[in-house]
N, C-alpha and C positions, 0 to 999 in steps of 0.2 A: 504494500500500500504506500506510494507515491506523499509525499508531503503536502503538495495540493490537494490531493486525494483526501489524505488526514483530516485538512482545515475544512475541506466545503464539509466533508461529514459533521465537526464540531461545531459550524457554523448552521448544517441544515437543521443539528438536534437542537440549536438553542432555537432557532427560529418557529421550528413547529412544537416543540415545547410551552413555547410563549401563546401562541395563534390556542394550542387546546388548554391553557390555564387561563384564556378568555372565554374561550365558548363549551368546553369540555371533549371536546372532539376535532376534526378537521387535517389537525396536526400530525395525526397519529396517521389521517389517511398517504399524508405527502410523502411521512416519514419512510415509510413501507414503499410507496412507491420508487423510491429512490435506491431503497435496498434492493427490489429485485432486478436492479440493472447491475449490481455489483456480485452477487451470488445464487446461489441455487436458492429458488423459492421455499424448500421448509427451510432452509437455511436465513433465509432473510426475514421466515414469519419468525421465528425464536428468537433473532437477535432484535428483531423488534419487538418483540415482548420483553426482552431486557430491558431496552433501552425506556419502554411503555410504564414498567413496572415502578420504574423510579420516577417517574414524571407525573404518572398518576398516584404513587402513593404521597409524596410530596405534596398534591396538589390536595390530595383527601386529609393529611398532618395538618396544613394552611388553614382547610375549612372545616377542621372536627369539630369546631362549635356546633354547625349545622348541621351536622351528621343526623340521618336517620335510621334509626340498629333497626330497627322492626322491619323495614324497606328494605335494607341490605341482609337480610338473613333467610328472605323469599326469596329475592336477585339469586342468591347464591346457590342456593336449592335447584332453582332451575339449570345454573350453570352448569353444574356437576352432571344434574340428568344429561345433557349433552353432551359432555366429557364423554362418560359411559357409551352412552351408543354411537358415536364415532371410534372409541375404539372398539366395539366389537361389531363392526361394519370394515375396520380393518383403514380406515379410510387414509387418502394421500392426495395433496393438492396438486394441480398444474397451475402454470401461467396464465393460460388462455380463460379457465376459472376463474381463478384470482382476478384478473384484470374486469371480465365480464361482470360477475357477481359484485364486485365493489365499486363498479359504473353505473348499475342499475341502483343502487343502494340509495342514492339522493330520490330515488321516486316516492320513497316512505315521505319523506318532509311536506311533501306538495299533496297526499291525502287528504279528503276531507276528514280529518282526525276527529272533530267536532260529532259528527254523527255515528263516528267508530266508538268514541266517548271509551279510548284508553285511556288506564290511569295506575300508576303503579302504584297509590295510596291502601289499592285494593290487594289484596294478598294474591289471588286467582291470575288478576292483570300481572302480576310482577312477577311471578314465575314461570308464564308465557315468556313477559319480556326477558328472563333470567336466561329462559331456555333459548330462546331466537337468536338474542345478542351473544349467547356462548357458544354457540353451536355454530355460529357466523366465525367470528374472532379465532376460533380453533382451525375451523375450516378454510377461510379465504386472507386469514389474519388480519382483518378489522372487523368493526360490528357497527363500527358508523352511525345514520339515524335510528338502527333498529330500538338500540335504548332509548334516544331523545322523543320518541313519537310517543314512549308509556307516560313522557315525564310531561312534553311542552303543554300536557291540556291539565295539568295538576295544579291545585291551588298555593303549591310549594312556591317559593323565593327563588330567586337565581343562586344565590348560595345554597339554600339545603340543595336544588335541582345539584348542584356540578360536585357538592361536598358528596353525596348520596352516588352520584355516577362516578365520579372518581373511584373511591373505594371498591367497586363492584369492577368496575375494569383493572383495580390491581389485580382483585384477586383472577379474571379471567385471562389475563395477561401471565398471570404467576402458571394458571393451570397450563396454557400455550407451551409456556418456555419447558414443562412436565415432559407436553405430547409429544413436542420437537426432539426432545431431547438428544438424539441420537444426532439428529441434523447439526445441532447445535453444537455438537463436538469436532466435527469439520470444520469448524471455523481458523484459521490460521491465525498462529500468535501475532500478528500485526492485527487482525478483525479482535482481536477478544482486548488490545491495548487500547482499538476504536473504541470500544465498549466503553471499557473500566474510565476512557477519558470523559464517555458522554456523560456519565452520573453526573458529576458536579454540574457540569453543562444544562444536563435536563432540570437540576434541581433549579437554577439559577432562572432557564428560561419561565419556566414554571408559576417562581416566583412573580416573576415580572408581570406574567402574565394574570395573575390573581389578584395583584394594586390595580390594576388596568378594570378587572371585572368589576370591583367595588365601584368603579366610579362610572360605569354602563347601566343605562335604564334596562327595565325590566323588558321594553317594547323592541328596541334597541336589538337587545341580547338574541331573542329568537328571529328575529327579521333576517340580520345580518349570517346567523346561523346557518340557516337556508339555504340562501345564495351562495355561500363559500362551500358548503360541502355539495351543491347542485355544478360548480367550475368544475372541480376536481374528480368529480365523480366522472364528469363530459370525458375527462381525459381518461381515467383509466378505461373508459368503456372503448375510446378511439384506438387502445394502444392493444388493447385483446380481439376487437374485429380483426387488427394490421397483423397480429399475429399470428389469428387464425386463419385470415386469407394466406 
């Protein structure tokens, strides 16, 4: 790994670090993106669950005032259920998945979510969304809007909303880097120095990114959300047709 190589990586995790300790997500889509131009697909979902892992727990330590335990303990229920039958389905990703699956991914946002009337407040709702969004993240290594669609119709605050999603993406990030695991040992000691460099990196973006959210309206917050993961979503979906043509 080239010294250029090094910086854009240290520069790309602080940057999308910063971008999901504003909105809780987006960051994580870019971040992946960028990995699987550098390595093998479970290879790049793992090491972006590392790199995930400290950036969302960081951001869950920030805002554990607003934590919701009773929310996050369905979330998680579900997640495991997914764990489980992906592995005894045996499953393994490709690219052209990956790419497709987390292009279509921004259409959850643009739902009439209103008449769908999700809510993860509801225990039923949250273990859906537990299962959906880990079942995703395991599978295509991101979960993107599938969490934010249980949350954006909730009577919750933008901090409990991102303090409550944080946490439940550590932990599905934590379970990822489990699934991978093998993958993840392929990494060569210059990708695992990338690593150990982005922690402080991801903690720092994180941060920045979490001063920034306090002083975002509530209206603000979900608007902007939207559109930024509806860009990027465009691209990965252009970059998995190109491949699969």
């Amino acid at each position: 790994m080239t010294v250029v190589l090094f910086a854009g990586m240290t520069v790309t995790v602080f940057l999308t670090s910063l971008l999901s300790g504003i909105f809780g997500m987006a960051g994580g889509m870019i971040l992946l993106w960028v990995l699987l131009f550098l390595v093998p697909v479970a290879t790049a979902i793992a090491v972006h669950g590392l790199v995930q892992m400290v950036s969302n727990g960081s951001r869950a330590w920030f805002s554990r005032d607003y934590l919701d335990y009773r929310i996050l303990a369905v979330l998680t229920a579900g997640l495991f259920s997914a764990a489980i039958l992906l592995i005894l389905v045996a499953y393994r990703p490709s690219l052209v998945v990956v790419s497709i699956v987390v292009g279509l991914l921004p259409i959850l946002v643009w739902l009439p979510l209103g008449k769908l009337e999700l809510d993860a407040s509801r225990p039923l709702h949250a273990f859906v969304c537990g299962f959906l969004s880990g079942g995703l993240a395991i599978g295509v290594g991101v979960s993107g809007p599938s969490i934010d669609v249980f949350f954006i119709r909730t009577n919750m605050d933008r901090r409990t909303v991102i303090a409550t999603k944080s946490a439940i993406q550590f932990f599905t990030h934590a379970t990822k880097v489990v699934f991978y695991w093998d993958a993840a040992m392929t990494l060569s000691s210059e990708g695992w120095l990338a690593v150990v460099a982005a922690v402080p990196i991801a903690v720092l973006g994180t941060r920045s990114g979490n001063i920034i959210l306090h002083r975002m309206t509530d209206a603000n917050f979900r608007a902007w959300t939207r559109w930024i993961v509806t860009g990027i979503g465009a691209i990965y979906f252009v970059s998995g047709i190109m491949h699969l043509a």
